[in-house]
C-alpha positions in Angstrom: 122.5 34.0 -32.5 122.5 31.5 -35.4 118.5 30.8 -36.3 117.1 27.6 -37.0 115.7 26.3 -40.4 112.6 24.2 -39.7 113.1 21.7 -43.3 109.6 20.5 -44.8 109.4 17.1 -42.6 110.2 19.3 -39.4 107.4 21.4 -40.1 104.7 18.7 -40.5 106.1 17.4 -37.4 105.7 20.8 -35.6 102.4 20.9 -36.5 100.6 17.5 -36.0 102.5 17.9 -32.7 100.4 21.4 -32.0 97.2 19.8 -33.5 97.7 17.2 -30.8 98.5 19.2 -28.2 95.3 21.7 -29.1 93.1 18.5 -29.6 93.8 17.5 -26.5 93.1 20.8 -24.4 89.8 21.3 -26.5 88.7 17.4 -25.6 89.9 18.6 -21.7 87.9 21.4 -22.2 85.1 19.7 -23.5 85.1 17.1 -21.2 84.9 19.9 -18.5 82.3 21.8 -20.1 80.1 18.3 -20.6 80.5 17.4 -16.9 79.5 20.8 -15.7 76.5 21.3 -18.2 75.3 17.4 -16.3 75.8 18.7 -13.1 73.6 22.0 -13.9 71.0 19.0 -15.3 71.2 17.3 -12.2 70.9 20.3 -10.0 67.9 21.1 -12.3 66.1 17.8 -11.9 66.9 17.3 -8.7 65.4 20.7 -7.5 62.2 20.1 -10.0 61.7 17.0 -8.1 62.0 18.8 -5.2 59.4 21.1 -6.0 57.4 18.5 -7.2 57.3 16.4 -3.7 56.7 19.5 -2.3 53.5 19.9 -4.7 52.3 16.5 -3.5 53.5 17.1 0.6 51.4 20.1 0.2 48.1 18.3 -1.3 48.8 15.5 1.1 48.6 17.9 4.4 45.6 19.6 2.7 43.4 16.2 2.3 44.8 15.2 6.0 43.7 17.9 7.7 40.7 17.6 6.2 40.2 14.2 7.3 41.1 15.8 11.1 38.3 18.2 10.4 35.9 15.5 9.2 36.6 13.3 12.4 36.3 16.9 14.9 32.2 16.7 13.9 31.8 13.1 14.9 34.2 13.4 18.0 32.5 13.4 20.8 35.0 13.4 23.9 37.1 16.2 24.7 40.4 13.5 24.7 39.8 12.8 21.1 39.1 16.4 20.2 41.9 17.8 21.4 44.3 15.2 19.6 42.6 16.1 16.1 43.3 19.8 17.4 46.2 19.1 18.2 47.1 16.7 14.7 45.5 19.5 12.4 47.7 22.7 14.2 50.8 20.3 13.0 49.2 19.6 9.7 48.9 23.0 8.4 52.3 23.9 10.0 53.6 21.0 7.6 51.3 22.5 4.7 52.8 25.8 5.4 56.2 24.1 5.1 55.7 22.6 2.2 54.2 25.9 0.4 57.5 27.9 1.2 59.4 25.3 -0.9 56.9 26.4 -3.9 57.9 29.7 -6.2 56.6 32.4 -4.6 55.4 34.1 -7.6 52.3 31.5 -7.7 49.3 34.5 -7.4 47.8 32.1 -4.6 50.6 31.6 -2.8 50.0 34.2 -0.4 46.1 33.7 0.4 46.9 29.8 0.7 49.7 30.6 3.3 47.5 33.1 5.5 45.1 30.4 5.0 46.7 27.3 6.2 47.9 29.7 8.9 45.4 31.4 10.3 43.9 27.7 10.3 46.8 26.6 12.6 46.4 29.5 15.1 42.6 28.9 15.3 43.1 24.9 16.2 45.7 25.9 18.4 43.7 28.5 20.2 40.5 25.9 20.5 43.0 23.2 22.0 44.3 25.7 24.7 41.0 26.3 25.6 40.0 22.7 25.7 43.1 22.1 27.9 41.7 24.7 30.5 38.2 23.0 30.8 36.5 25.0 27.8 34.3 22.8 25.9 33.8 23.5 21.8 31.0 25.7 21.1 28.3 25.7 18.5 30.0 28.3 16.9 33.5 26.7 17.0 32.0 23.7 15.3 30.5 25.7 12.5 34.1 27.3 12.2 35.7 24.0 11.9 33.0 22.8 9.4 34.1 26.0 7.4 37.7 25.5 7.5 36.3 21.3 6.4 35.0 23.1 3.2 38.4 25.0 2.3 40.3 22.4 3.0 39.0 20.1 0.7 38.1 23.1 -1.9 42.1 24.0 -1.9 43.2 20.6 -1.8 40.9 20.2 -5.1 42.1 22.8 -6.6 45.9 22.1 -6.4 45.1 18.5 -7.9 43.4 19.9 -10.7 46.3 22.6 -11.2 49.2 19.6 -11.2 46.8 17.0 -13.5 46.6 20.2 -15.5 50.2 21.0 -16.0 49.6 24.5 -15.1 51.8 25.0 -11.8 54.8 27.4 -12.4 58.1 27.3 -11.8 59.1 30.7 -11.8 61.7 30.0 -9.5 63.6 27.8 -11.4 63.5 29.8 -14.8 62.2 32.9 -16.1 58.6 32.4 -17.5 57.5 28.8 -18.5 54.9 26.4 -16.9 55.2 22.8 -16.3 54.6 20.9 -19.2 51.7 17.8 -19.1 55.1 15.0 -18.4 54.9 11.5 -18.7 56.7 11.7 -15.6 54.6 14.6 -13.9 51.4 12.1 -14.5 53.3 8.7 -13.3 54.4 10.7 -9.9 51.0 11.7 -9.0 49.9 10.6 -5.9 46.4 8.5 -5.4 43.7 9.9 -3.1 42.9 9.5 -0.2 46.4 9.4 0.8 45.2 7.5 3.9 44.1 3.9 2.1 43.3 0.9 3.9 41.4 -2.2 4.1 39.8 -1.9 6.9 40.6 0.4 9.9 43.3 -2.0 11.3 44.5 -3.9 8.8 48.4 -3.5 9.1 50.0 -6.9 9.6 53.2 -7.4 12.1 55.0 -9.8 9.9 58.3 -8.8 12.1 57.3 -10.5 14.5 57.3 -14.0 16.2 54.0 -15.1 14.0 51.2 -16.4 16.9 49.3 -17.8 14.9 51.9 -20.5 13.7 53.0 -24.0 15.7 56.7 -23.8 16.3 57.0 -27.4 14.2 58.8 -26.8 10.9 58.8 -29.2 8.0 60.6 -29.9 4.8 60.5 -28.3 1.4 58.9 -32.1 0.5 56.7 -31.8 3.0 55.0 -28.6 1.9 54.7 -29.5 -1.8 52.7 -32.6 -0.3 50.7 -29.9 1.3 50.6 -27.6 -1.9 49.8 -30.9 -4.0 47.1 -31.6 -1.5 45.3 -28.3 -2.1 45.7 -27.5 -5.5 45.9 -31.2 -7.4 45.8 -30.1 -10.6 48.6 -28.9 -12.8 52.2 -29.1 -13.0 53.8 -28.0 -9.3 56.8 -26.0 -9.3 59.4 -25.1 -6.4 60.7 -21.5 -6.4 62.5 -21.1 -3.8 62.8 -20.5 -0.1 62.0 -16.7 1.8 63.7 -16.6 4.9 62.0 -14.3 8.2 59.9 -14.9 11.1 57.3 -15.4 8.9 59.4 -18.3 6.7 57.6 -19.3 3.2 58.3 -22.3 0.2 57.2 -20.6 -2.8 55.4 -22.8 -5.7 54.4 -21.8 -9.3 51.5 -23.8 -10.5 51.3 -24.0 -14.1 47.2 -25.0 -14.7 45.5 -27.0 -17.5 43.7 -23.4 -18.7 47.3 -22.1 -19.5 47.3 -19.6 -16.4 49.4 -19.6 -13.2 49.4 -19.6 -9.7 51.5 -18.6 -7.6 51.5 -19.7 -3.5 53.4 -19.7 -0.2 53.3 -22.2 2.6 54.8 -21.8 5.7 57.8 -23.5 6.9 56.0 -23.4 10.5 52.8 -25.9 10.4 53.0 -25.5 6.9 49.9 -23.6 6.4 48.7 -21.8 2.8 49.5 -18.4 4.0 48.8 -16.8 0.4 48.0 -17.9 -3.0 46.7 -15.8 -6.4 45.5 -17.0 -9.7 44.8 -14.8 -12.3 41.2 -13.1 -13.2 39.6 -13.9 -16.0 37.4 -10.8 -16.5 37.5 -6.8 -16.4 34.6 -5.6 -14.0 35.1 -3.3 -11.5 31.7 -1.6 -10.9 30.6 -2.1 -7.4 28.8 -5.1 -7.4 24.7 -5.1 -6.9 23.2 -6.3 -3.6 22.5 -9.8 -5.2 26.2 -10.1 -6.5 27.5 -9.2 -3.4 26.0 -11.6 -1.3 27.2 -14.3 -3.7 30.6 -13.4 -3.8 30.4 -13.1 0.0 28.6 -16.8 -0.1 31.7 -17.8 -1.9 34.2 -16.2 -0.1 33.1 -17.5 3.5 32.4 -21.1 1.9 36.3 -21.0 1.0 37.0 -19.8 4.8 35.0 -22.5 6.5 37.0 -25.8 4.1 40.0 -24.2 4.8 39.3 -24.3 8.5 38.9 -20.8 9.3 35.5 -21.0 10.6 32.6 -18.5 10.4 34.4 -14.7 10.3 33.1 -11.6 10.4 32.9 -9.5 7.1 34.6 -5.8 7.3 35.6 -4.2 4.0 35.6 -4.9 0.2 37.7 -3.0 -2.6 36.8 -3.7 -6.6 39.6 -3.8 -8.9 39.4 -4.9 -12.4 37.7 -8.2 -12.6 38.0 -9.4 -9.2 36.8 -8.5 -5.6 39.0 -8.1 -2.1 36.8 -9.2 0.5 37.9 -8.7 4.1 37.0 -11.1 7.0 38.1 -11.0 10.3 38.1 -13.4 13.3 35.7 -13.8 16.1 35.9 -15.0 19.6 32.6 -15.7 21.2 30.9 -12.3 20.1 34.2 -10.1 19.8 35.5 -9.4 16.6 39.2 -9.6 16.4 40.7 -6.6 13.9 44.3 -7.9 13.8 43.5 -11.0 12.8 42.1 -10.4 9.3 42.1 -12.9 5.8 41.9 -11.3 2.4 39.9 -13.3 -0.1 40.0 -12.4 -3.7 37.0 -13.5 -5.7 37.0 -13.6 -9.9 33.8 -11.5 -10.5 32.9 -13.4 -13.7 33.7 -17.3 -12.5 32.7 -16.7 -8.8 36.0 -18.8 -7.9 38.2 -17.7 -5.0 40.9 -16.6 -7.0 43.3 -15.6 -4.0 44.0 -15.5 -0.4 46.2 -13.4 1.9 46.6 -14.7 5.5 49.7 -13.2 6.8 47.5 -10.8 9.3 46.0 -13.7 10.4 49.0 -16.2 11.4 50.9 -12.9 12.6 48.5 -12.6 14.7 45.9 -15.3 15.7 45.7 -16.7 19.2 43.1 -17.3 22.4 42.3 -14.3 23.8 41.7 -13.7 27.5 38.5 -11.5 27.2 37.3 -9.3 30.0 33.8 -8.6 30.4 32.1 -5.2 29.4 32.2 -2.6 32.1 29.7 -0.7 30.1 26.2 -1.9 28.3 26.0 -1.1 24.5 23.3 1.9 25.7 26.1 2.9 27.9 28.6 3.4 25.1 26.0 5.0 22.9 26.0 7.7 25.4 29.6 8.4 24.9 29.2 9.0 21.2 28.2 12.7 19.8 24.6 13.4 19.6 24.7 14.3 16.2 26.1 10.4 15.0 22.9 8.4 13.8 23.8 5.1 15.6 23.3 1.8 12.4 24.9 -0.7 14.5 27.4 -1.7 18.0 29.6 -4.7 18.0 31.9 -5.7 20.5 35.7 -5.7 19.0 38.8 -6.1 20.1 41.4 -3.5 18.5 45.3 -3.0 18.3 46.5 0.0 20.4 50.0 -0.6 19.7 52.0 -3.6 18.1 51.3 -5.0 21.6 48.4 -3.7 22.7 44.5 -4.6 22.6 41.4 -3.0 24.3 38.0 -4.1 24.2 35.6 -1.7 22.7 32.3 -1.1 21.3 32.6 -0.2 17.5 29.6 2.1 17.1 29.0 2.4 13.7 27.2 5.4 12.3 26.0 8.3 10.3 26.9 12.5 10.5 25.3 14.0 7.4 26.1 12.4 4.7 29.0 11.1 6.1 29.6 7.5 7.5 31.9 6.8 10.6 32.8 3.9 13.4 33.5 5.2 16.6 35.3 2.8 18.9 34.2 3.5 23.3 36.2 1.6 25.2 34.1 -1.0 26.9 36.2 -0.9 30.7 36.6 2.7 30.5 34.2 4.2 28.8 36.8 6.5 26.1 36.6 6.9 23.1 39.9 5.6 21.6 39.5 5.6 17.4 37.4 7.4 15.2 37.4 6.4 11.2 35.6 8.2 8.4 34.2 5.8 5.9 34.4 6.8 2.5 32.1 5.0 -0.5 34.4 5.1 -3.2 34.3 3.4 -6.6 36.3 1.1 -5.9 35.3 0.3 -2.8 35.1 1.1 1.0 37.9 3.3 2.0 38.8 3.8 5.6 40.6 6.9 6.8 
């Protein structure tokens, strides 16, 4: 067989023709190699996320359940005790969930887990009794005031151990602890997880707004309107938000160099919300003196923009400014869905904001019945132990479409503040809130 003389030429040929073809199968490989090490960093963060969630789920069912403790003291029908039983048996089976999902080698994983557990087997046991006509004992309660202490103890502890950067993750490495994250101290949660204004204070903004004539007007008509309240500065349009709820948005560039932004409603054009900046950085809880003038302010604002005289409910303080919370009366009954925000500049004593969207999604004549029960009547519902302050007549939500008259009882267990709501036809008790004095305000869980 005749061989075959590669010349000079043929060999440099030969060979950037194998460097190409070995170039190419090392970028293949590397290509390859790249896309599989960011799918193992993707697994990784994904399942560090995981845990994380998990982390938070877990302090989250912790706080909750002792919130269900908390409300067990003040309850004082069997109805609402057995639905806290019954909310804190799923609460610790949710803890318990959340635990599993942690690495195992964490030295308290085990106590926590008989813990939460034996805590679930206890409420459960207590609601099966209640169920057969067994009423809580003295004992049980001091139980359940016990487990109240852990809860909050462990619940404590594991924020602590995640601000801390201390919680292991065996599970996804050998050795190594979380480090202290920019990320791990952006994702953790705020406490109470339960926050609210007041204890109904959720709007229904997907829904046919009651509170607003079916008339509609013009984009020209609501800048009138927007001119009308705020004439001073340059107006501008931003744009339409379509919904049940339908807005004109305006900027409102001021003669002080700040802006305001506000809606008006397509329906009756009515200010449904407006906010101005805040010129200072207080947010110490006001003294008596300062709150009654910011109050002053607040419910002067209400009555010129037609509102009337409203009831006062809860106030948060954030830096610089106030959120007061008013809701409506008819007659003597306070009506809880149909509640105003009104932001007040601490250092000005202007209104500086307003949110009215509970209000118009909700605001209408009510047909009242009268009180089945007297106010002593209801008082005799509530648990012995609660240190009556104060009962009002209110009208609450139920559901979305639901309201029942009741007597919100408003009092003291301890240390501990609540408002017990006895429903003034039937005589049940139908809410229970624990109110917390926080810092920055009244929190309502």
């Amino acid at each position: 067989m005749k061989k075959v003389r590669l010349t000079d030429r043929g060999k440099r040929v030969f060979f950037q023709v194998l460097c190409g073809v070995l170039g190419a199968a090392l970028a293949v490989l590397g290509a390859l190699w790249g896309q599989e090490r960011q799918q193992r960093q993707t697994l990784e963060a994904e399942r560090l996320d995981g845990m994380k969630r998990s982390c938070y789920d877990l302090e989250g069912d912790l706080r909750d359940m002792e919130t269900a403790l908390s409300k067990l003291g003040a309850a004082g029908s069997k109805k609402q005790s057995a639905l806290l039983l019954g909310e804190l048996w799923r609460l610790s089976g949710s803890a318990a969930s959340s635990l599993s999902l942690l690495p195992a080698a964490h030295g308290d994983s085990y106590r926590l887990n008989q813990f939460l557990l034996r805590a679930g087997d206890y409420a459960h046991e207590l609601l099966r009794g209640l169920l057969s006509g067994r009423a809580l004992t003295d004992g049980d309660m001091e139980q359940l005031t016990s487990l109240r202490s852990q809860c909050a103890a462990e619940s404590e502890r594991l924020v602590q151990t995640i601000a801390s950067g201390s919680y292991p993750q065996a599970a996804l490495e050998e050795g190594g602890y979380y480090g202290e994250t920019e990320e791990a101290r952006e994702n953790l949660p705020d406490y109470p997880t339960l926050i609210y204004d007041g204890p109904f204070s959720q709007s229904s903004e997907n829904r046919d707004p009651r509170g607003l004539t079916d008339s509609r007007i013009g984009e020209e008509e609501a800048r009138s309107a927007a001119r009308a309240l705020f004439p001073e500065g340059e107006l501008q349009y931003s744009g339409y938000v379509a919904g049940p709820m339908a807005t004109y948005e305006y900027t409102l560039a001021r003669e002080d160099g700040g802006e305001t932004t506000l809606s008006l409603t397509e329906r009756g054009g009515k200010l449904l919300c407006f906010m101005s900046p805040v010129t200072g950085q207080k947010q110490d809880p006001p003294s008596q003196e300062e709150s009654r003038s910011l109050h002053g302010r607040a419910q002067a604002y209400l009555r010129q923009m037609g509102f009337g005289d409203m009831e006062p409910s809860y106030a948060q303080y954030y830096a610089g400014v106030v959120v007061l919370n008013y809701a409506a009366r008819q007659e003597e009954v306070i009506l809880y869905n149909d509640l105003i925000k009104v932001y007040v500049d601490r250092d000005t004593g202007e209104v500086c904001g307003m949110d009215a969207r509970n209000y118009y999604a909700n605001h209408r004549e009510r047909t009242l019945s009268l009180p089945q029960l007297t106010r002593e009547q209801a008082q005799e519902r509530l648990n012995t132990a609660i240190q009556v302050e104060k009962i009002s007549l209110a009208l609450i939500p139920l559901t979305g479409e639901t309201e029942v008259l009741c007597y919100e009882c408003k009092g003291t267990l301890g240390e501990d503040f609540y408002i017990v709501y006895i429903n003034a036809l039937t005589g049940e008790e139908e809410q229970i809130f624990q109110v917390i004095d926080s810092e920055n305000g009244d929190l309502v869980v």
